[in-house]
N, C-alpha and C positions, 0 to 999 in steps of 0.2 A: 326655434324653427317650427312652422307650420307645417304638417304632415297632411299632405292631401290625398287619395288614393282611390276617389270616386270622383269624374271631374262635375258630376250635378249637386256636387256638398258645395262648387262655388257658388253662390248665389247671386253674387254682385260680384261685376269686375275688382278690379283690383285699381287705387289707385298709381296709373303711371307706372303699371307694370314694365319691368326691364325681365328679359327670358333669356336665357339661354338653354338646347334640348338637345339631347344627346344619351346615350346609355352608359357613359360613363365610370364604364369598367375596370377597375382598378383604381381609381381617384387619384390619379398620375397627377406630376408635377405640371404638366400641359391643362390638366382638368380645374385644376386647382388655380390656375392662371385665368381660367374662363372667368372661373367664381368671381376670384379678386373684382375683374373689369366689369362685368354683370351689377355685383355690389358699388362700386366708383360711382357706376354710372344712375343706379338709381338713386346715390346721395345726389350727383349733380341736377336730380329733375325731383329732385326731390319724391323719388317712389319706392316702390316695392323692389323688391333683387327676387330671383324668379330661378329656379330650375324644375327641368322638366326631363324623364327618366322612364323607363319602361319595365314592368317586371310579367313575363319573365323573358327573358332579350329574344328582342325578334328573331334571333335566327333560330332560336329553339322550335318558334311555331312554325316557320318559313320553310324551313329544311329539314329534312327528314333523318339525316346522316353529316356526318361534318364538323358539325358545330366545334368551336375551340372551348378548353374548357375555361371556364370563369377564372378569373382574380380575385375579385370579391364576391362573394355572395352576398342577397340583397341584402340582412342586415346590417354587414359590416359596411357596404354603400353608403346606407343610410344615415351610419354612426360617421363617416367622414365627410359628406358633403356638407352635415350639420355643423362640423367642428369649420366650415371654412366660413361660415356667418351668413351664409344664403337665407334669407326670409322667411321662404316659402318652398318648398319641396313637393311638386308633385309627381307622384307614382303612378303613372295609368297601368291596368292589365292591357298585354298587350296578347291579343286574340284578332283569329283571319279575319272576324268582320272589320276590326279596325284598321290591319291592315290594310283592307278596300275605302276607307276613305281616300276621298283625292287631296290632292297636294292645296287645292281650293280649299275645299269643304275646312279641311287641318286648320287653315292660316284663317279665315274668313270667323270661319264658326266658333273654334276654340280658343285660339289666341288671340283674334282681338277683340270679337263679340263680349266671350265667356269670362277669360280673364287679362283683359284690357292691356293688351299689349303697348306698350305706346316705342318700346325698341328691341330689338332680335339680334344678341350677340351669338357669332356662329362659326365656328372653323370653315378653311374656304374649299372644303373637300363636302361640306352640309349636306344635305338631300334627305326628303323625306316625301310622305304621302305615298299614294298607289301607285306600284313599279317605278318611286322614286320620282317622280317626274315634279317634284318642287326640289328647284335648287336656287343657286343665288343669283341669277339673272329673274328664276321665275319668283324670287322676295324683292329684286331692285324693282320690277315690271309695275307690282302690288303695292311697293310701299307709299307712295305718295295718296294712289285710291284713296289706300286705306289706313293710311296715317300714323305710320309707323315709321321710324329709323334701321336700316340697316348697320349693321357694323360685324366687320370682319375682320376676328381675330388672327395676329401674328401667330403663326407655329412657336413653340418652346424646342430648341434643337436640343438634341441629346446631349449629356455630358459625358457622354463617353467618348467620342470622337467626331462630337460637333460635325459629323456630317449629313446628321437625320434626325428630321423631326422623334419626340416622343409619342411613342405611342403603345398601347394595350397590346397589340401583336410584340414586338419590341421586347417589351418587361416579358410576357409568357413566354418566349425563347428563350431569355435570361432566367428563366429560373427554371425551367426542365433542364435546362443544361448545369444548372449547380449554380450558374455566378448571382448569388445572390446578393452579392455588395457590389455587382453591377445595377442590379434591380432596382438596389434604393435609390442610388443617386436620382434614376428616372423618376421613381414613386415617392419621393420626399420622406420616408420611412422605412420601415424594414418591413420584407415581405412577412404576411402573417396566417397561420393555418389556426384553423380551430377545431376542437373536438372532444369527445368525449372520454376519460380514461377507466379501461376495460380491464378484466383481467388477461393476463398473458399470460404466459407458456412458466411463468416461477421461475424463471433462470437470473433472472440481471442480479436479486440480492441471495440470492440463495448459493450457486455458482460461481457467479461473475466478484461477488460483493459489493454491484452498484444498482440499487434498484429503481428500474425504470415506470416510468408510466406508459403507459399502452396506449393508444390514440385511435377511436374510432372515428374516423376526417368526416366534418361537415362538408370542408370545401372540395373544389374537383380539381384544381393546381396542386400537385405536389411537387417541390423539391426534386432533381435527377437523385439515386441513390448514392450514398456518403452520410460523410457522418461532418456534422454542422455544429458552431458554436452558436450559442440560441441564446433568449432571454425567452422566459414563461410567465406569464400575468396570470393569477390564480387571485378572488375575491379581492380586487383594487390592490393588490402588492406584486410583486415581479422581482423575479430570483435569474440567476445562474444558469445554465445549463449546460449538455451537450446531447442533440438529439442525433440518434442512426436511423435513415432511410433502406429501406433495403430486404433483402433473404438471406439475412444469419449464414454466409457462406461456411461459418467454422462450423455450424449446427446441422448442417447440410439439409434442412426442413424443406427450401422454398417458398417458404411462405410470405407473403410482403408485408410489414410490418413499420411504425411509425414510433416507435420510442423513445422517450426523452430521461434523462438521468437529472434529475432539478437538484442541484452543488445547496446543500447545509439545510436542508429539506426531510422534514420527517413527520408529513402530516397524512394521514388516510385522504384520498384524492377519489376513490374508485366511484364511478358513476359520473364525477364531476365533471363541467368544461373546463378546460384552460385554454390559455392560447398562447403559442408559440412563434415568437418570432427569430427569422433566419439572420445574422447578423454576417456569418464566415463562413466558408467550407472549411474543413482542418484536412479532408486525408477522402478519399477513393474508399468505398467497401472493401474488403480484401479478407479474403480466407487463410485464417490463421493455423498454425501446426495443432493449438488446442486450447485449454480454457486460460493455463496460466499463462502464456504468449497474449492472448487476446486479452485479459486481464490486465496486461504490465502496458498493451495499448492502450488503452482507454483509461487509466490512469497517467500517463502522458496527453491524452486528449485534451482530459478534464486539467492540468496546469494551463495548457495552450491556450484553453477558452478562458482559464478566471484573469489570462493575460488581457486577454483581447476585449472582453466581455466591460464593458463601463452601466450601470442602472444609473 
C-alpha cells in the first residue's frame, strides 16, 4: 500500500481513481466493507482503490471539549486498512484552514483534479467540506460535471441484534462497558490496547506469585474495569494471558492500573510495547479479604482463560 500524507507528493492523477473518505475509526467490519467494494470496483475499471482518512480527527480540532476517545490510534489505522488491500492510503492533517475549504473546492480540486477521481464510494449518512454542506445530493448534482460515479454503500447491520447499523460510537459503548466479545463480532477482531510495560508497585510475583506487566496505554479506549481473558503479541509471537483493569480494591492504593499476567512467560519485557488483545471478561474487580483469597482468585482466572484463550 501507498502511504500518502502530503496531498502536493500527488503529482499526477491517479489512473481511474475509485475513493472512498471517511475517518475510519476503528476499521470496523462496516469500514472493511467499504474497502472490499472500493477495491471490486477499481478491478472492474480497471483502476486504482483509494482511501482517504484524516489525522488527527476532525473533532479534535473542531471542538474544544467532547471528543470520544479513539479506537484505534493512527498507527494501528494505518496497520489495518493496509491489511484490507486498499492501493493507496491517504492521510491528510486535518487543521481549521482545511476545515474551511468548501465542499466545492474538496470535490473539484482534490478529488478529481489532484487525484483523479473517476468514482466516490460513500456511506449514505457522507458529508463533508465547510459546515458540511457537500453531501450526496450535492456529489449526485457534481457528478455528471465532473465525471465521476457515485455509489452508495449498503449499511453492515450489527450482529448483535441485527437492529443497527455498525458503527465506531457502537463498538466504544461496548467496550467501556466490558463487552468485549460484543466488540469483535462488530470490529472482525478483538479489541486491542497498546503500550509500554513499566515498573509497578512489585506485588503481582513477589506477593501475589503471578507476575504482571504494568502497561503505560498509548491508546485513550480502555476496557470498563475487570479482569479479561487476553492474548499479548510481544516481537511477532502471542501468548496467553489474563489482564486486570482497575484500583487494586484488596491493596486499597486507588490507583488505576492496566496489568496483564502473560501464562508460560518469563522474559524481561520492561520498557517494551506489547499489545493486548480483549478476548472475555472472566469476573467484576472485587475486593478481596486479603492476598491469599485474592491469590486462590486469580489462579482460577488464569484456568478459565487457558480454557477460553485459542492462538
Amino acid at each position: 500500500m501507498e502511504l500518502i500524507k502530503d496531498i502536493k507528493k500527488i503529482t499526477e492523477p491517479y489512473h481511474n481513481a475509485v475513493i472512498t473518505v471517511g475517518n475510519f475509526d476503528g476499521v470496523h467490519i462496516g469500514h472493511q466493507a467499504l474497502f472490499h467494494e472500493v477495491i471490486e470496483k477499481a478491478e472492474d475499471i480497471g483502476g486504482v482503490s483509494v482511501a482517504m482518512t484524516f489525522e488527527p480527527h476532525p473533532l479534535r480540532v473542531l471542538t474544544q471539549n467532547g471528543h470520544p476517545p479513539l479506537i484505534t490510534l493512527y498507527e494501528q489505522k494505518i496497520e489495518l486498512i493496509s491489511r484490507s488491500g486498499i492501493d493507496v492510503l491517504i492521510c491528510l492533517p486535518f487543521t481549521r484552514s482545511f476545515a474551511a475549504v468548501t465542499a466545492g473546492e474538496f470535490l473539484e480540486d482534490i478529488l478529481v483534479k489532484r487525484i483523479g477521481v473517476k468514482a466516490i464510494i460513500v456511506g449514505g449518512d457522507y458529508s463533508f467540506g465547510k459546515n458540511r454542506e457537500g453531501n450526496l445530493d450535492f456529489l449526485r448534482q457534481n457528478s455528471k460535471r465532473l465525471g465521476f460515479e457515485l455509489i452508495v454503500a449498503h449499511w453492515i447491520q450489527s450482529p448483535s441484534n441485527g437492529s443497527g447499523r455498525i458503527s465506531s460510537t457502537g463498538i466504544r459503548q461496548l467496550v467501556t462497558e466490558g463487552k468485549v466479545a460484543d466488540a469483535q463480532k462488530m470490529l472482525g477482531r478483538h479489541y486491542q490496547i497498546r503500550g509500554t510495560v513499566m515498573t509497578g508497585r512489585n506485588r503481582g510475583g513477589k506477593l501475589l506469585g503471578f507476575p504482571t506487566a504494568n502497561i503505560k496505554l498509548q491508546d485513550e479506549l480502555s476496557p470498563k474495569t475487570g479482569v479479561y481473558a487476553v492474548s499479548v503479541e510481544y516481537k511477532g509471537n502471542k501468548y496467553k494471558g489474563v489482564a486486570n483493569i482497575g484500583y487494586s480494591p484488596t491493596f486499597g492504593d486507588h490507583i488505576y492500573t492496566v496489568e496483564v499476567h502473560i501464562l508460560d512467560f518469563k522474559e524481561n519485557i520492561y520498557g517494551e510495547t506489547i499489545r493486548v488483545n480483549f478476548i472475555e471478561k472472566l469476573r467484576d474487580e472485587k475486593k478481596f479479604s486479603g492476598i491469599s483469597e485474592l491469590s486462590e482468585q486469580i489462579s482460577k482466572d488464569i484456568l478459565k482463560a487457558r480454557e477460553i484463550i485459542s492462538l
